[in-house]
Structure formats: C-alpha cells, structure tokens
C-alpha positions in Angstrom: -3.8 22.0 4.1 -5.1 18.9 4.8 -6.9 18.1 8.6 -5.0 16.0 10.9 -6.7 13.5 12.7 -5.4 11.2 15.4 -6.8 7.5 15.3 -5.5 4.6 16.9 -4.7 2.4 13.8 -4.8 -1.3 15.7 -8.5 -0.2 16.8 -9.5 2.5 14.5 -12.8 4.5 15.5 -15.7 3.8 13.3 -16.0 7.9 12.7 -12.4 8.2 11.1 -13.1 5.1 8.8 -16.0 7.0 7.5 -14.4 10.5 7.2 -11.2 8.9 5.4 -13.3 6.6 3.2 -15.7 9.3 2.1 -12.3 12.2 1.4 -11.2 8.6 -1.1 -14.4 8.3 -2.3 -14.3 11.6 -3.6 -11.1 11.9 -4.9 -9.2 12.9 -1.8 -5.6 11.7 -1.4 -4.8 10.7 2.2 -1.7 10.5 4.6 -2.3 7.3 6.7 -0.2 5.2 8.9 0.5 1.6 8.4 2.5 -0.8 10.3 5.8 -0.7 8.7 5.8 3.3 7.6 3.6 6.2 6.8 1.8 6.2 3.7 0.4 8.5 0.9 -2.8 7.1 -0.5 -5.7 7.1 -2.9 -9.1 4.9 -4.2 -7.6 2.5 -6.7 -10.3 3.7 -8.9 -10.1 4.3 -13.0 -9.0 7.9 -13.6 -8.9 9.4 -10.3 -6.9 12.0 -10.3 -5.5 11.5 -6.6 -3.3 9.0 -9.0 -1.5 11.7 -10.6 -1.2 14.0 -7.2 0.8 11.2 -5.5 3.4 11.7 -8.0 3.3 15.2 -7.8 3.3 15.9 -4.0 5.7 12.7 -3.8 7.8 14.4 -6.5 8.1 11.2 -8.7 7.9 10.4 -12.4 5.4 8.2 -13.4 7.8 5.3 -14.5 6.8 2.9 -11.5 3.1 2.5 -10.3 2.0 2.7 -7.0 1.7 -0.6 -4.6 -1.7 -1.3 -3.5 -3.3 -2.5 -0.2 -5.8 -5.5 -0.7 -7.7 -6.4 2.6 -8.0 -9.8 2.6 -5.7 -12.5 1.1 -8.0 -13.8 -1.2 -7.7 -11.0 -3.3 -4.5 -12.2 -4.2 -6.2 -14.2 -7.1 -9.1 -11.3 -7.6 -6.3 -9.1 -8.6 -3.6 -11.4 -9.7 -3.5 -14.0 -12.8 -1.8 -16.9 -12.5 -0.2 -16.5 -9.0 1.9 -19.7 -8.0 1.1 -21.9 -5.2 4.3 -21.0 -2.9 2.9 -17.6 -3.4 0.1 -18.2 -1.7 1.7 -20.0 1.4 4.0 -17.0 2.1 0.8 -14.9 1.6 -0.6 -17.2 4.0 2.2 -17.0 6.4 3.3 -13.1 6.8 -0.6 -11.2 5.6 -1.3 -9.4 7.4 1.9 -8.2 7.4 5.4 -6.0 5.9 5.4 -8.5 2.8 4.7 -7.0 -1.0 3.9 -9.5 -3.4 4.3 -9.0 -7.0 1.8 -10.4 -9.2 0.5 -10.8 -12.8 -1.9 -8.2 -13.2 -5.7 -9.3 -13.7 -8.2 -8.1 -15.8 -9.6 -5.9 -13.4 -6.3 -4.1 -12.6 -6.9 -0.5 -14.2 -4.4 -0.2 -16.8 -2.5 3.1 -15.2 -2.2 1.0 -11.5 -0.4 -2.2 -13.7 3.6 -2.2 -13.9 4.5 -2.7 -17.6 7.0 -6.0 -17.9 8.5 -8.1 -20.3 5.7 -10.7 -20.0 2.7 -8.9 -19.4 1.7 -6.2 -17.0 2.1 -6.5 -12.8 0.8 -5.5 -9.7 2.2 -5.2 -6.4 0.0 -6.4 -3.5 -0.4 -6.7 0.1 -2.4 -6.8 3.4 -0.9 -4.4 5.9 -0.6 -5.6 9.4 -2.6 -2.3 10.4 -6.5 -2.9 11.1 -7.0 0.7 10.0 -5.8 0.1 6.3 -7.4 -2.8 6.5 -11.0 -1.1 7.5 -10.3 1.7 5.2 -9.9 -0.3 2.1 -13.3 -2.2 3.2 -15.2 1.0 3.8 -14.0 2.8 0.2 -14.9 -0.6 -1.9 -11.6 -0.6 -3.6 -8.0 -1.2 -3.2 -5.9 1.6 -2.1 -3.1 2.9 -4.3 -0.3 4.1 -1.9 3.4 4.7 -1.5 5.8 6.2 1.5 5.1 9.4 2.4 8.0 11.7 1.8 9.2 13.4 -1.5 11.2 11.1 -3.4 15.0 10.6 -2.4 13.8 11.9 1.3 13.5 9.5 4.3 10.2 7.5 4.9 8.4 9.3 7.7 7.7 6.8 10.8 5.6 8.8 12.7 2.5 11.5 12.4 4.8 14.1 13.2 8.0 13.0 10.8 5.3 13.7 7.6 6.7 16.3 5.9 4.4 20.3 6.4 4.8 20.4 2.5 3.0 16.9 2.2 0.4 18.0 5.0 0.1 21.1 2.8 -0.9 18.9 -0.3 -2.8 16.1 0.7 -6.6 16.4 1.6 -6.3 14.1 4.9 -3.5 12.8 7.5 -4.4 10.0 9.8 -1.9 10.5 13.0 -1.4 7.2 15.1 2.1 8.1 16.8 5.1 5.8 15.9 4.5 3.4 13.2 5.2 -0.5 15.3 7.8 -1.8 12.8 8.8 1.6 11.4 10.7 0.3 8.2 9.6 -0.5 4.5 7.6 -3.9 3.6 9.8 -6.6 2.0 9.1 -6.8 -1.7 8.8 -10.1 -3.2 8.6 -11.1 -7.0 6.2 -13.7 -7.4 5.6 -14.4 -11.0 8.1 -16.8 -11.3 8.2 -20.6 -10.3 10.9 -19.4 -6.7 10.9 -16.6 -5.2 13.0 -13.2 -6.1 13.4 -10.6 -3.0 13.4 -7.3 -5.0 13.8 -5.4 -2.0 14.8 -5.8 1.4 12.1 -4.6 4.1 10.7 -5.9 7.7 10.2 -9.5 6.7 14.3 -11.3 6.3 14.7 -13.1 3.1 15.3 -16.3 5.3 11.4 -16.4 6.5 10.3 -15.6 2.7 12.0 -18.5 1.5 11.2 -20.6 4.5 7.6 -20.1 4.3 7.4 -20.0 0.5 8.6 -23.9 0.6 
C-alpha cells in the first residue's frame, strides 16, 4: 500500500517535493492531486516501468498514451514540433491551467509516451494550474506521465479521499490535498492543425479556446 501524505498543493512543502520526486525517480508511480482532478502519475523517462503499471492499476489497454505535465510553457516547443502560432497564445492565455494541448511529438518524446497518427506521432501537453505538479515535475527533471485516477470506465476521483483503496493499494505514493479547486477534467485541444479542434470538453469552455486562440 502506498503512504498517504497530506500536502497543500498551491504551497507544497519543500519535504513532500523531495519524497515524491525521489519515489519518481526510482520508478515509483504516484497518486497526486491537480487542479482540475486527481491524478495517477509517473517520470516520463525511457522504459520505466511505472508506464506500464498506470495501465494496469488504471485497468486500461495500452491503445492511448498517457498526457503529460510540462512545467513551464516554453516546453511547448521542447516537446512539440511544429506547434502553430495560435497555439501558443491560448498556451499563453489559460497555462497554467485545465487546458491539454495536443502537439506534434519532438524528437525527444520517448517513442512509448508519443500517440501514433495519420501524420506523424503526438503528444498531449500541459501546465497544471497546481504549484505542486508544477514543483514536482521541476524536482524529478522530467515531464510527468499521468492520467485520472480511477479504473477505467469509473468516475475521476476529486478528492484524497474519493481515490479508490484498490488504487491506494497499487501505487507507491498518494499526495492528499482535500478537494481538488476546479474538480473536473482539463479541456483537450488538438493543435496540429492550422484552427483549433476541442477533442474533449473539460474546465476551460470552447468559447475562451477559440477566443484566445485568435
């Protein structure tokens, strides 16, 4: 079973960075909150085998990859090829923030993290409006692989205490910060097209993604 931990995520304690980072580091797979809903998460590292245990304690099939959490929004373009100008203002305007962007993947995107497609392979990025995540991908060095916490087909769990005991059971880590602030899903936005294609409705309406992506 995996230690709980309370931390406040909009001022996280130096101490809980460190612990977290170090459980990613090593291979760990973590429950941690975000601002929009709770998360299961690992290092977006090549071959880590915390990859493979999201699917299984999330009781997925591997056919979609995991979203990541960058920490700054100029790693839009580290992770990303080609990303279009309007991209960046909508990045500019809701990061950090409930806003996914879908992106060409870069080079440097581990093959198993990139989204197979008709015209190359994708990523899905974004800077959570949570200064925890934000810490925790700075401490580990590396992106964070992560997806809702809850078996797949279940509800997204909101709060510490709406995590599922058989996820608790699995992971290596949960980070408890009460209620998630927004407490639904990030908006999902396709961006490797010349307009913007809402792929799934979240936090952020479509009216403010194609406002701000003018």
């Amino acid at each position: 079973m995996g230690a709980v931990v309370s931390v406040n995520q909009m001022s996280p304690e130096s101490g809980v960075v460190a612990r977290a980072a170090e459980v990613a580091r090593a291979g760990g797979v973590l429950v941690l909150p975000t601002d929009s809903v709770y998360g299961l998460a690992c290092a977006a590292t090549p071959e880590n085998p915390a990859h493979a245990r999201i699917f299984a304690i999330k009781r997925r099939d591997r056919s979609q990859t995991l979203p990541w959490f960058i920490a700054d929004e100029k790693d839009l373009d580290v992770f990303g090829e080609g990303v279009p100008a309007w991209a960046h203002r909508l990045a500019a305007a809701h990061w950090p923030g409930a806003l996914t962007l879908v992106v060409r993947a870069s080079a440097v995107v581990p093959p198993e993290y990139a989204q197979d497609g008709p015209d190359g392979p994708t990523i899905a990025l974004r800077v959570p409006g949570s200064a925890l995540c934000r810490a925790l991908v700075r401490a580990v060095g590396h992106p964070l692989a992560q997806t809702s916490a809850n078996t797949h087909g279940a509800p997204a769990a909101t709060s510490g205490h709406g995590v599922e005991p058989g996820i608790v059971e699995a992971v290596d880590l949960v980070l408890d910060s009460g209620p998630a602030p927004v407490g639904v899903a990030s908006t999902i936005v396709d961006a490797t097209g010349d307009v913007p294609r809402v792929l799934r409705a979240g936090a952020l309406p479509e009216s403010e993604v194609l406002l701000a992506a003018r």
